[in-house]
C-alpha positions in Angstrom: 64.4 29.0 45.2 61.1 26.9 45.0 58.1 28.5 46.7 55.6 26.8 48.6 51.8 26.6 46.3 48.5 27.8 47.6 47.1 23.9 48.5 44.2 22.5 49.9 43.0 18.8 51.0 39.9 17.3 51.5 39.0 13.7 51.4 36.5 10.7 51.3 37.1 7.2 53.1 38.9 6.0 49.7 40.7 9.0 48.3 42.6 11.9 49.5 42.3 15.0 47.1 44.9 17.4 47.0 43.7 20.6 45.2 47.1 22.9 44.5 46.8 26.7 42.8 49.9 26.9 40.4 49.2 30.1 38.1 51.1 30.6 35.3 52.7 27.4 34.5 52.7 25.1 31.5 51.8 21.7 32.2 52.6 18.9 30.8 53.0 14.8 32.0 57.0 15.8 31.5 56.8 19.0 33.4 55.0 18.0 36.8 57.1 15.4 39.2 55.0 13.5 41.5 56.6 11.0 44.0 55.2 8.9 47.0 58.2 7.9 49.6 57.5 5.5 52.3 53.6 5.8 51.6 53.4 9.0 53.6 55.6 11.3 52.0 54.3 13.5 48.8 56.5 15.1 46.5 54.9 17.8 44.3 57.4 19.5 41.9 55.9 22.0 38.9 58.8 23.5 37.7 60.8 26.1 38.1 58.8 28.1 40.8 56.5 25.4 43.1 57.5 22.4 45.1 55.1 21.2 47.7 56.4 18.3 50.5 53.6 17.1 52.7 54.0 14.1 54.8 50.6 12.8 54.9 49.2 10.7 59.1 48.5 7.3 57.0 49.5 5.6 54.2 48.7 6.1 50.9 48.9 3.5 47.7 51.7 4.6 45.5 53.4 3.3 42.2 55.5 1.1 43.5 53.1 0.0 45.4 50.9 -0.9 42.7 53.6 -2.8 40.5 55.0 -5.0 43.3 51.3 -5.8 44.0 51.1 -7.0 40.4 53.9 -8.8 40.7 52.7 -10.6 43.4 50.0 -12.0 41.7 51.5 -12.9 39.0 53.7 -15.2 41.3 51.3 -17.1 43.1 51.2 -20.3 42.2 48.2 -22.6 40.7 46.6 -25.1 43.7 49.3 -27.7 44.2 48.8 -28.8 47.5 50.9 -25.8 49.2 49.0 -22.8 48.6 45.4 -22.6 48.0 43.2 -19.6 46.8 40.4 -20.0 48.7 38.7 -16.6 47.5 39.1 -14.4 44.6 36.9 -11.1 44.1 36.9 -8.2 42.1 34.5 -5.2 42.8 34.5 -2.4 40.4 33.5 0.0 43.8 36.6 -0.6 45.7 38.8 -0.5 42.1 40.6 -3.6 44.4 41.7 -7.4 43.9 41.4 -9.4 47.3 43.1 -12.4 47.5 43.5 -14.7 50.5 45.7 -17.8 50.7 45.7 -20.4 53.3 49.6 -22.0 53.2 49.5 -25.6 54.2 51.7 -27.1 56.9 55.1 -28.2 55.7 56.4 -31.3 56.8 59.4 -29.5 58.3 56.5 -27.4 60.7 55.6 -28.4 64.3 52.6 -25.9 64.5 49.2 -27.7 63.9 47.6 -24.2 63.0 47.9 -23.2 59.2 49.1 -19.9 59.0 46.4 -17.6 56.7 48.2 -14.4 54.6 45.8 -11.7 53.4 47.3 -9.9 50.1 45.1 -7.0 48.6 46.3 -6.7 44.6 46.6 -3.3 43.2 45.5 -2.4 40.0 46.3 0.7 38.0 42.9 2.5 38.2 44.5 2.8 42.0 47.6 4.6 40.8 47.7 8.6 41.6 45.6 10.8 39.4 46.4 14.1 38.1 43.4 16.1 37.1 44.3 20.0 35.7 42.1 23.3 35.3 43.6 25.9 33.5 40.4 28.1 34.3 40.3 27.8 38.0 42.5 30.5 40.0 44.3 30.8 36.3 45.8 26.9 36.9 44.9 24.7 39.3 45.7 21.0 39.7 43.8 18.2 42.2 45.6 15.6 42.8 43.8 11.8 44.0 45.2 9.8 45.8 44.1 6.2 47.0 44.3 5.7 50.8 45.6 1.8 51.5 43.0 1.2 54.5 39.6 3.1 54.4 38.8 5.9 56.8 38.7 9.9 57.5 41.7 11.1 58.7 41.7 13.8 61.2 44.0 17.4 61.1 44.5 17.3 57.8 43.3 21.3 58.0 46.5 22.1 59.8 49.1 22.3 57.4 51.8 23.2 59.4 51.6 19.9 60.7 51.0 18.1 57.5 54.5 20.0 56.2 56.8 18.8 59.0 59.1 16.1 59.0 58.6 12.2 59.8 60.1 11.3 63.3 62.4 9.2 62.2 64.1 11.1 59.8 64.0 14.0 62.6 65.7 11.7 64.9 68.3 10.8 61.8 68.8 14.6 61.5 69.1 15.0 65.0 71.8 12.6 65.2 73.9 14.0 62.3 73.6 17.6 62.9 75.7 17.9 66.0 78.5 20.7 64.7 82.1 19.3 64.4 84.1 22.1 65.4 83.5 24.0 69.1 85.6 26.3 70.7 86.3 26.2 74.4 88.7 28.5 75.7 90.2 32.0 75.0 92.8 30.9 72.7 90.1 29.5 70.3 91.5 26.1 69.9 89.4 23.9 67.5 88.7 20.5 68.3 87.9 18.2 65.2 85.6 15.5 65.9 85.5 13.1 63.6 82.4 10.5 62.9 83.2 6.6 63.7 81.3 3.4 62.9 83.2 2.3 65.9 80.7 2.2 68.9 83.4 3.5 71.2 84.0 6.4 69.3 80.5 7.2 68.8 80.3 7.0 72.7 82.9 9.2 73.3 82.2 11.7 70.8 78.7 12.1 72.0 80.2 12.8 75.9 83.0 15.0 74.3 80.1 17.1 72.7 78.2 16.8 75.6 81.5 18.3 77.5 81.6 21.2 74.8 78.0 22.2 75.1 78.1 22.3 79.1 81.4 24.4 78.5 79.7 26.7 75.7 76.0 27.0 77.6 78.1 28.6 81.0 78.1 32.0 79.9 75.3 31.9 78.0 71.3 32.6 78.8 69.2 31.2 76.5 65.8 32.2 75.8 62.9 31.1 73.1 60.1 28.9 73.8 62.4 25.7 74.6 65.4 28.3 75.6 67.1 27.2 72.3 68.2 30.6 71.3 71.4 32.8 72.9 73.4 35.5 71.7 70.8 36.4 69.0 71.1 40.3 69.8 74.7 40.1 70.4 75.6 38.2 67.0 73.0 38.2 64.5 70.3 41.4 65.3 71.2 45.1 64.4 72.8 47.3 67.1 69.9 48.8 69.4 67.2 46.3 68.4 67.6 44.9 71.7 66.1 48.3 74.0 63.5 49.0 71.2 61.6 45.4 70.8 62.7 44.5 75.2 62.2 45.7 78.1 64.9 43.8 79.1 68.0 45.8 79.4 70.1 43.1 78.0 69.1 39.7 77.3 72.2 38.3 76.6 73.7 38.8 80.0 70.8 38.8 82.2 69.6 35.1 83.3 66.9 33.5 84.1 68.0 31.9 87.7 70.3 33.2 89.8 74.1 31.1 90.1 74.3 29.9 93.5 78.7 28.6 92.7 79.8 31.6 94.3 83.3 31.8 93.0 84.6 34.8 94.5 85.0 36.6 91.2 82.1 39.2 89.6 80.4 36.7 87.3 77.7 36.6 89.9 77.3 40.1 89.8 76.4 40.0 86.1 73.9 36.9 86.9 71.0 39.1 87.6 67.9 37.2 88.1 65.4 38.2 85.0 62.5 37.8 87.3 63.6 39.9 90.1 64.7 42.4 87.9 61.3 42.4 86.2 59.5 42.9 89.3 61.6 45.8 90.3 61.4 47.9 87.5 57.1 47.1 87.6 56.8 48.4 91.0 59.2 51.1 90.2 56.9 52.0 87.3 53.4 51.7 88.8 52.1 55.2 88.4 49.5 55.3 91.6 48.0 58.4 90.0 47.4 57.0 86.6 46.1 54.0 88.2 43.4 56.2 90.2 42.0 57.8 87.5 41.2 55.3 85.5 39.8 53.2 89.0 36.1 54.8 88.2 36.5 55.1 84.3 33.8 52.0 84.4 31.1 54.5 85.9 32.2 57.5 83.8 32.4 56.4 80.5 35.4 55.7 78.0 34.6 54.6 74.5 37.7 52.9 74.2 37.0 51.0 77.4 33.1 50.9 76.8 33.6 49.1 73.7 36.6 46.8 74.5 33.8 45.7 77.2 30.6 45.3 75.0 33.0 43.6 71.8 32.4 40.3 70.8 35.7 38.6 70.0 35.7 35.8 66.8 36.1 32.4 69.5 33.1 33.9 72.0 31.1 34.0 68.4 32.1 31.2 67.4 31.5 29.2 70.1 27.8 30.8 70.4 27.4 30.0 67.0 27.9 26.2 67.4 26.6 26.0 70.5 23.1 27.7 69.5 23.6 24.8 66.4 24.1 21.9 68.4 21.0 23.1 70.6 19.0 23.9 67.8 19.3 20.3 66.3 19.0 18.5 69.3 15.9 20.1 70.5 14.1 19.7 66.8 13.0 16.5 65.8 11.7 17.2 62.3 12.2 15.4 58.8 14.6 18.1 57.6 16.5 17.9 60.7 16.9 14.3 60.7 17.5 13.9 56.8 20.9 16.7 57.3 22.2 14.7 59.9 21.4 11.3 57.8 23.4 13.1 54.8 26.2 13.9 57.3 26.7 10.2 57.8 26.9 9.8 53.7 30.4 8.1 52.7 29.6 8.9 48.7 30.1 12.7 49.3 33.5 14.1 49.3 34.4 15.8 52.9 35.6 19.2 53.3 38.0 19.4 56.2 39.1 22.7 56.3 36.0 24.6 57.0 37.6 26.7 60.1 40.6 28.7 58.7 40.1 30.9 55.8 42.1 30.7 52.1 44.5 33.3 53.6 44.9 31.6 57.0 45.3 28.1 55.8 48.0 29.9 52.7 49.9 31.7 55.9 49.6 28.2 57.8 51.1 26.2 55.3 53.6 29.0 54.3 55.9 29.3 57.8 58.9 27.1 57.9 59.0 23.8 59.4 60.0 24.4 63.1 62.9 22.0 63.2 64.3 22.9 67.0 60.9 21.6 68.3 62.2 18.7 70.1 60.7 15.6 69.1 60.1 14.2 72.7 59.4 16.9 75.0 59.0 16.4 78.8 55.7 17.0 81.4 57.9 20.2 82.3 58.7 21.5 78.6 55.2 21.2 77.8 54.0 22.6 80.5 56.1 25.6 80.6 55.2 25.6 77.0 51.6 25.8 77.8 52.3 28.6 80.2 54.0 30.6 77.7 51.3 30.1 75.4 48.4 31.6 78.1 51.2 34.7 78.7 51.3 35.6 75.7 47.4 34.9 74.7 46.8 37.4 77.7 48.3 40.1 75.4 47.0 39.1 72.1 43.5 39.5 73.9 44.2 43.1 75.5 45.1 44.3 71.8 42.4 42.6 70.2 39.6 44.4 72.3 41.0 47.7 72.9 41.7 47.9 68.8 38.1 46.4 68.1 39.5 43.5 65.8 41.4 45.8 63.9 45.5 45.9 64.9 47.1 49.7 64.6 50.7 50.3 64.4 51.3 50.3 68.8 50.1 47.0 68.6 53.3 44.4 68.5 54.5 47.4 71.3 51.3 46.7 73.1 51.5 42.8 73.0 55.4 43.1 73.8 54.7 45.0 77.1 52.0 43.0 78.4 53.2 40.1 77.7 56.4 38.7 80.2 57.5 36.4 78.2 57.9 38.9 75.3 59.7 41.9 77.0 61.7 39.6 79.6 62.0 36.6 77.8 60.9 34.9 80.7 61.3 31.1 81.2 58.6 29.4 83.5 59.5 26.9 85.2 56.7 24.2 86.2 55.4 22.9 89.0 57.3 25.8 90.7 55.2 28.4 88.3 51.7 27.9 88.3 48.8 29.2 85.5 47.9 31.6 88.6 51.6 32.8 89.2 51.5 33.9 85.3 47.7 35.0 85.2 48.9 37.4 88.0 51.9 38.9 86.4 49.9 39.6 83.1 47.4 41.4 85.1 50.2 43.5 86.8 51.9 44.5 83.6 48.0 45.0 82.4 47.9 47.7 85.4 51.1 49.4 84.9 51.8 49.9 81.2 49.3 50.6 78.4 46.2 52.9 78.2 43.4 51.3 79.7 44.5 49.8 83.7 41.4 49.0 84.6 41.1 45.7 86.8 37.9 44.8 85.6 39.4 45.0 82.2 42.1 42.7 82.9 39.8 40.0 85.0 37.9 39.7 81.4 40.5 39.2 79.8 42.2 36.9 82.0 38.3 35.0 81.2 39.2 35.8 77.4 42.3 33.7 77.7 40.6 30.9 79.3 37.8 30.2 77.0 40.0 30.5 74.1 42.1 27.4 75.3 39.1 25.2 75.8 37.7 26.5 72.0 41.1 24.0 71.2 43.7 24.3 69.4 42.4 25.6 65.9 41.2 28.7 67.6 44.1 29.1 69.4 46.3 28.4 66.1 44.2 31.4 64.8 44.9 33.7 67.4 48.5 33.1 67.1 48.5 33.6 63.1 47.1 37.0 63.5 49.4 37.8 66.0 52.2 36.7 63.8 50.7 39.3 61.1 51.3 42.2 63.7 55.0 40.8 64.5 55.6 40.8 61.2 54.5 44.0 59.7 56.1 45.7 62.8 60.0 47.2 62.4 61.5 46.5 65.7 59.2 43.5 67.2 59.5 41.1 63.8 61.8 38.8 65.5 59.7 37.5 68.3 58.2 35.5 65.5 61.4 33.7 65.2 62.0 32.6 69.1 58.1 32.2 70.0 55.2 32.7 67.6 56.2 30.0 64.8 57.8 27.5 67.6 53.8 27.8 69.5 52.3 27.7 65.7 54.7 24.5 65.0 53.7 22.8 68.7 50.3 23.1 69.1 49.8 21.7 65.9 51.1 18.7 67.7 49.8 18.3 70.7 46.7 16.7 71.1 42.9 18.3 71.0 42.4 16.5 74.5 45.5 17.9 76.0 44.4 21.8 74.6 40.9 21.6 76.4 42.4 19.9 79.9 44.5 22.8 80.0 41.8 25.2 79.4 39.8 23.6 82.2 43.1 23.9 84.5 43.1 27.9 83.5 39.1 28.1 84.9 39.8 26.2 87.9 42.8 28.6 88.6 40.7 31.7 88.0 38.4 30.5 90.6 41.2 30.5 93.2 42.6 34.1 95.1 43.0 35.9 92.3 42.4 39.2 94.2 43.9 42.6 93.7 46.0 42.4 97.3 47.5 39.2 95.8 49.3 41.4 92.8 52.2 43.4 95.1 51.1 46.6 94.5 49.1 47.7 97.6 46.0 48.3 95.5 43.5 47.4 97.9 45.5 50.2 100.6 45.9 52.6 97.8 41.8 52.5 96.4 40.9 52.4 100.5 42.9 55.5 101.2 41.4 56.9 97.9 38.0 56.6 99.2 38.6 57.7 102.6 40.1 61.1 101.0 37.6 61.3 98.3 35.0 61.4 101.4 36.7 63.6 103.3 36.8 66.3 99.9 33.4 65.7 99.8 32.4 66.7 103.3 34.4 69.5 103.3 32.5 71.0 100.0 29.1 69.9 101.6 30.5 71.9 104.4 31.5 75.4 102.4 28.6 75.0 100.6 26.6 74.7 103.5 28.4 78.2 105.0 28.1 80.2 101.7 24.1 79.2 102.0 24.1 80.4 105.7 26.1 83.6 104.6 23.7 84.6 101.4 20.8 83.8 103.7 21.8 86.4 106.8 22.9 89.0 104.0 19.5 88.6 102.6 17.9 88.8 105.9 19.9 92.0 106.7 18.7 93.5 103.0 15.0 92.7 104.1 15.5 94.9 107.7 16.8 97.7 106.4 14.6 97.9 103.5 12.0 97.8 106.3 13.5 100.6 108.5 14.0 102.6 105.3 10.7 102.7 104.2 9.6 103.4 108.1 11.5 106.3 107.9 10.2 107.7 104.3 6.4 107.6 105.8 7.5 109.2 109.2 8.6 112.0 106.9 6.1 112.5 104.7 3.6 112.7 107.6 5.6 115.8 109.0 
C-alpha cells in the first residue's frame, strides 16, 4: 500500500512549489506520474512506495490546459470582418500570450453591444516543472506549478485540509455509498435494493433507506463528535476495553436522552440518561476530605501545583511573542524597521507559509486519514455542539499539559479521559439548550473530583487556558489537538478516542473559518465573566469550606486555650518551688543560729 511522502508548499503570486522528501527511489521521467484533474486536483505517484493526492483552493494551469490553449490560437482566424485582434502581447515575466478579440455583430443578432472574449494562451514554459535533488533529505523533489490567476493563497500550511476531498465528489460519494442490504427484524430478512435511473425509484429507495435507518438507529446510541459511531465496543473493540478507556459503564446501551414512548415494556429501563448517570456517580465520588486538603495547598506549597501555576504554556508564548513584535514595530519608526516591512510587501521572493507547525507536526498533519464522515453541510447546532466538544476536551488537554510541565507521562490519555466529559461519557451537547458555561462547569467539577491536584484556583486558570487558546485560532488549536493525538495514540486502552473525536476535530477545524475560531473564543470570555462560582457546581463547596473554617477556628481556640492552662499550671508550680525554697532556707539559718 502506497504511503503518504513527507511534503511541503510554499508559494509566490505566480507559482505554487511543492517540495516532496522521497528517500531511496530511482527517478526517472518514466518512473514519476504527475497528473492535474479539474485544475485543483494533484496526483503525485513515485513508485512503488509514495503517492501524494492534494486538492489544491484554486486552480492551477495544467497540460491540458496548455495544449487546448494552443489550439486555440492556432484557430483564430485572420481579420475578416468577424473577429478582430485588437491586441497581441507577449511578456517574457508573465511566460503568458494575452489575446483579446472583439466579435462583431452578426446580422442574425438584435443586441447593439459587441460582445468582447478575453483568451490568455498558454505556452509550454507554463507547463509543470519537475526539479530533483538527490542530496537533499537523500531525494527530494519540488515540484512548480503555474497558478491560472495571480495571488497568495491562504491555508495552504494545513494539510489536512489540502488532502481532503472536493465537495462535489463528496456529495457523489455520499450519494453512492448508501449500503444495499439492511436487516430489520429478528428473523434477519435481507432487503435488496436495487439502484434505478428511474426518478421514482430513486425516490422510493431513498425513503425505503430512510425507513431502514430509523428502524436500525432505535436501539442504538450513537456517540463520536457528529454521533456517527454505535456498537463500536460491542462489535469491533476487544472484550473489556470498554471499563478501562470509560467511565461509562456501557456505552452501547446507555443514551444520551431519556425515551419519553413509554411502552409498557423494560426498554425504558435500559434508556438511562448518560448525563444523569454522570452526575450521580460525580457526587457519589466527591471525596470532601481530599477536597479539603488540598483547599490551602496554594498557601503551603506543592511543586507540582507551584509549577503548573508559574508554567508558561507554548500559545501564552506565543502570543507574547507576537504581540511584543507587533508593538515593537509599530512603536519604531527607523530605516531598518521600515525597509523589513517594505521587503515583506516584495512579490519576487518566494513565500513560506508554513512557518507555525514544525517538520514533525505538518508530517503528522498530513499523515491522518481523510475524515470522510465529516458531513459536508453541517448545521448552527452541529457546529456548535461541535465547538463545545472541542472546549471540553481542550479543558483536559490543558490540566495535563501544566501539571506534566510540557512533557506527557504514561497517566496522561487516563488523565485527559477523566476530566474530560466528553471522553469518559461520550457526552453529546446539545445547543442552545447547553451553553459554553454549562460545559465550563462540568469540567471544573470532574477537575475537583478526580485527578491529583483539585484545587479551584487551578481549574479557574485553566478554564482562562482554554479560552485564550480559542482566540490564538485555529492553528494553535490544531496543535494542541495533534499532541493530544500523540498521547492517544501511544496509550494501550485510550487509542481509540482518536478514531470517534481527535481526527474528526483535527479534520473540522481545518475547515471552519479563522473568523468563526476567534468569535467563539470571545463567546468563551464573555461566559467566564458570568456566575461561574463554586456554589454554582452542585457540590456544596461553599457550605463545606464555611463549615471547614468555622471548625478550623474552633481547634484553634481550643489549643490557644490548653496552651494557655499549661502556662498558668507551669507558672503556680513554679511559684510554689520559689516558697518553699524560701521557707527551706528560713529554716536552715533558724538552725544554725541555735
Amino acid at each position: 500500500m502506497p504511503i503518504i511522502p513527507r511534503y511541503n508548499l510554499s508559494q509566490t503570486p505566480r507559482h505554487v512549489n511543492i517540495e516532496v522528501s522521497i528517500p531511496h527511489v530511482r527517478v526517472s521521467t518514466s518512473t514519476l506520474d504527475l497528473v492535474i484533474v479539474d485544475g485543483t486536483e494533484i496526483h503525485l505517484y513515485a513508485p512503488p512506495t509514495y503517492l501524494l493526492k492534494l486538492t489544491l483552493p484554486h486552480r492551477v494551469v495544467s497540460e491540458d490546459d496548455v495544449d487546448d490553449s494552443l489550439a486555440r490560437a492556432a484557430t483564430i482566424p485572420p481579420n475578416n470582418g468577424l473577429i478582430s485582434v485588437v491586441e497581441e502581447e507577449s511578456t517574457a515575466e508573465d511566460d503568458k500570450v494575452s489575446i483579446s478579440c472583439v466579435q462583431s455583430q452578426s446580422t442574425t443578432e438584435i443586441t447593439e453591444e459587441t460582445s468582447k472574449q478575453q483568451y490568455i494562451i498558454w505556452t509550454k514554459e507554463d507547463l509543470p516543472k519537475l526539479q530533483y535533488n538527490p542530496e537533499k533529505n537523500h531525494g527530494t523533489l519540488t515540484v512548480i506549478i503555474r497558478k491560472e490567476e495571480e495571488g497568495i493563497w491562504e491555508d495552504l500550511d494545513l494539510l489536512g485540509r489540502l488532502q481532503q476531498q472536493p465537495k462535489t465528489k463528496q456529495q457523489a460519494n455520499d450519494r453512492t455509498s448508501n449500503p444495499l442490504i439492511k436487516v430489520i427484524d429478528g428473523d434477519k430478512d435481507e432487503i435488496e435494493i436495487s439502484n434505478d435511473n428511474n426518478n421514482n425509484n430513486i425516490s422510493s429507495t431513498s425513503q425505503v433507506m430512510e425507513d431502514l435507518l430509523s428502524v436500525n438507529n432505535e436501539n442504538r446510541p450513537t456517540y463520536g463528535l457528529f454521533q456517527h459511531y454505535s456498537n463500536v465496543f460491542k462489535d469491533y473493540a476487544r472484550e473489556g476495553l470498554a471499563h478501562e478507556m470509560l467511565e461509562c459503564p456501557n456505552p452501547d446501551e446507555v443514551y444520551n436522552t431519556t425515551n419519553n414512548n413509554v411502552d409498557g415494556d423494560n426498554n425504558t429501563s435500559k434508556q438511562e440518561n448518560r448525563r444523569e448517570t454522570r452526575l450521580e456517580m460525580e457526587n457519589e465520588k466527591f471525596d470532601t476530605d481530599r477536597y479539603l486538603n488540598d483547599l490551602c495547598v496554594e498557601e503551603e506549597g506543592d511543586m507540582i501545583f507551584d509549577s503548573a501555576m508559574l508554567m508558561v504554556p507554548h500559545w501564552a508564548a506565543n502570543q507574547s511573542s507576537s504581540s511584543d513584535t507587533s508593538n515593537e514595530e509599530s512603536n519604531e519608526l527607523t530605516i531598518d524597521n521600515v525597509t523589513s516591512q517594505l521587503s515583506k510587501l516584495t512579490t519576487t521572493e518566494e513565500k513560506q507559509l508554513n512557518t507555525f507547525f514544525t517538520a514533525e507536526e505538518s508530517h503528522l498533519l498530513a499523515t491522518l486519514p481523510p475524515q470522510s464522515n465529516i458531513p459536508i453541510q453541517l448545521s448552527a447546532e452541529q457546529k456548535r455542539s461541535a465547538f463545545l466538544s472541542l472546549t471540553d476536551i481542550l479543558f483536559a488537554y490543558v490540566y495535563d499539559h501544566r501539571t506534566t510541565d510540557g512533557d506527557p507521562t504514561v497517566e496522561s490519555s487516563w488523565t485527559v479521559m477523566i476530566l474530560s466529559p466528553s471522553l469518559s461519557w461520550l457526552e453529546n451537547y446539545n445547543p442552545p439548550y447547553d451553553t459554553i458555561l454549562d460545559v465550563i462547569r462540568w469540567n471544573i467539577r470532574r477537575s475537583l473530583i478526580y485527578p491529583y491536584l483539585r484545587s479551584y484556583a487551578l481549574a479557574i486558570k485553566l478554564a482562562n487556558d482554554v479560552c485564550q487558546i480559542i482566540k490564538c485560532g485555529r492553528r494553535t488549536v490544531i496543535r494542541c489537538l495533534l499532541q493530544l493525538h500523540q498521547i492517544m495514540e501511544k496509550s494501550e486502552t485510550h487509542y481509540l478516542f482518536n478514531k470517534l473525536y481527535i481526527n474528526l476535530l483535527l479534520g473540522w477545524i481545518q475547515r471552519c473559518e479563522e473568523t468563526e475560531v476567534i468569535e467563539f473564543g470571545k463567546e468563551v470570555k464573555d461566559a467566564l465573566g458570568l456566575n461561574l462560582l463554586k456554589d454554582n457546581l452542585g457540590l456544596g463547596l461553599v457550605e463545606l469550606e464555611s463549615s471547614f473554617l468555622e471548625s478550623t477556628a474552633s481547634s484553634s481556640e481550643e489549643e490557644d486555650n490548653n496552651d494557655e492552662v499549661s502556662y498558668n499550671y507551669e507558672s503556680d508550680s513554679d511559684s510554689r518551688g520559689v516558697e518553699d525554697a524560701t521557707v527551706s532556707t528560713t529554716a536552715m539559718s533558724k538552725r544554725k543560729h541555735e
